[in-house]
C-alpha positions in Angstrom: 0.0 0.0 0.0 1.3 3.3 -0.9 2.6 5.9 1.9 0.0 8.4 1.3 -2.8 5.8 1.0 -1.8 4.0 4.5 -1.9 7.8 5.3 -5.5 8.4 4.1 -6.8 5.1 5.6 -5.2 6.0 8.8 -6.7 10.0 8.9 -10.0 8.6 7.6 -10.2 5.7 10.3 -9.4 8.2 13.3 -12.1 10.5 11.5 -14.4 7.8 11.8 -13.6 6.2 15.4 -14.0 10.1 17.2 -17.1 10.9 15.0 -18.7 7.6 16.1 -17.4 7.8 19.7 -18.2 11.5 21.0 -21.1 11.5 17.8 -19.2 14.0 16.0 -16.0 16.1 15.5 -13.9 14.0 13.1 -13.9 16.8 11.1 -11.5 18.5 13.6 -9.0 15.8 13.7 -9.3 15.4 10.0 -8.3 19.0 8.8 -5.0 19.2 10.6 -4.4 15.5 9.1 -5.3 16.0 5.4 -3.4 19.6 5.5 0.1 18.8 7.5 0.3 14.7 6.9 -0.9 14.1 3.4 -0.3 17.5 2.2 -3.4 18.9 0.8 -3.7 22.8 0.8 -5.7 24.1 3.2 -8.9 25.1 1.1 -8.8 21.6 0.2 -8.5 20.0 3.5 -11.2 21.8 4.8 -13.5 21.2 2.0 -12.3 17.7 1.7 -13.4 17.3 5.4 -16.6 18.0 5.1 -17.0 15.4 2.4 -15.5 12.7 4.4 -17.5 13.9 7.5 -20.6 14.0 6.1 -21.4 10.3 5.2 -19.0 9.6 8.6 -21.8 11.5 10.3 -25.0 9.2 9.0 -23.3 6.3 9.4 -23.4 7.3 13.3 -26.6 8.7 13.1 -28.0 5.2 11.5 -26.2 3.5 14.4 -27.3 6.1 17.0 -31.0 5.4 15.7 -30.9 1.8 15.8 -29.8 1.8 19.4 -33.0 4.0 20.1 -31.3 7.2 21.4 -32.0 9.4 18.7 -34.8 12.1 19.6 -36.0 13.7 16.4 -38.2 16.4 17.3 -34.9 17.9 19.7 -32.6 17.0 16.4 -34.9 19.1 13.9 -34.3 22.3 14.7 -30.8 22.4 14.4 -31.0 20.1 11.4 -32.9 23.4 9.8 -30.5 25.6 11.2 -27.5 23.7 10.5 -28.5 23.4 6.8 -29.0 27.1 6.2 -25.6 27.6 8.0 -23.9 25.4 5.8 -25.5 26.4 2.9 -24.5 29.8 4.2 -20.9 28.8 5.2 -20.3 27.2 1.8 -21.1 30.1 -0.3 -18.9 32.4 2.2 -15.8 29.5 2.0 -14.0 30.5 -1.1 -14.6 34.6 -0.2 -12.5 33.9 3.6 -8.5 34.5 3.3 -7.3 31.4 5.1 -5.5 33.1 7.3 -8.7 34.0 9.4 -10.6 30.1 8.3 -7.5 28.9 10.4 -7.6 30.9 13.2 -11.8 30.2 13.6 -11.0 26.6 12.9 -8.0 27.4 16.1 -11.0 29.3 18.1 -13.4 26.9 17.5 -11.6 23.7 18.5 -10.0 25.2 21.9 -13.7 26.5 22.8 -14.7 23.1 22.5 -12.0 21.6 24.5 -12.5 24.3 27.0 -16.3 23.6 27.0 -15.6 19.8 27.0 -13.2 20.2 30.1 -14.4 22.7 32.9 -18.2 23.1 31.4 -19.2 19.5 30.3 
């Protein structure tokens, strides 16, 4: 197997495991992995993340639903609101110098460790 497909396999698997264990945030382990190990620029990686995430995220959601603890009507709002951000968020992407996307990608994930920590 190649280097950079071990390498994928790898970043995709550890995607996968914290996405299915905490019910999401690959995404934030997989940016920093596709940009700095396999070398993809940082548009890409972050765009590339959210394509990997995505079917990462109904997988658990299937499995979250079969084990019964999946409450739809407390899900749906944020669904909706979650849709029209990323709609949003997608047409905004390409206009953001990635010198700011990094440092909200940098804010986001040590307010969610922070959160996660002292607030959980």
């Amino acid at each position: 197997m190649k280097k950079n497909t071990l390498r994928a396999v790898v970043s995709g698997s550890a995607a996968g495991l914290i996405n299915g264990f905490f019910g999401g945030g690959g995404g934030m382990l997989l940016v920093p992995l596709l940009s700095r190990w396999l070398g993809l620029g940082d548009r890409k990686a972050f765009a590339t993340s959210v394509a990997v995430i995505l079917p990462l995220c109904i997988l658990s959601s299937v499995i979250y639903l079969f084990r019964g603890t999946v409450e739809f009507s407390a899900a749906l709002p944020y669904l909706l609101g979650g849709g029209m951000g990323g709609i949003l968020g997608g047409k905004l992407f390409k206009n953001v110098n990635m010198l700011w996307l990094r440092r909200g990608f940098a804010l986001l994930i040590l307010y969610a460790g922070v959160r996660a920590a002292f607030f959980s």
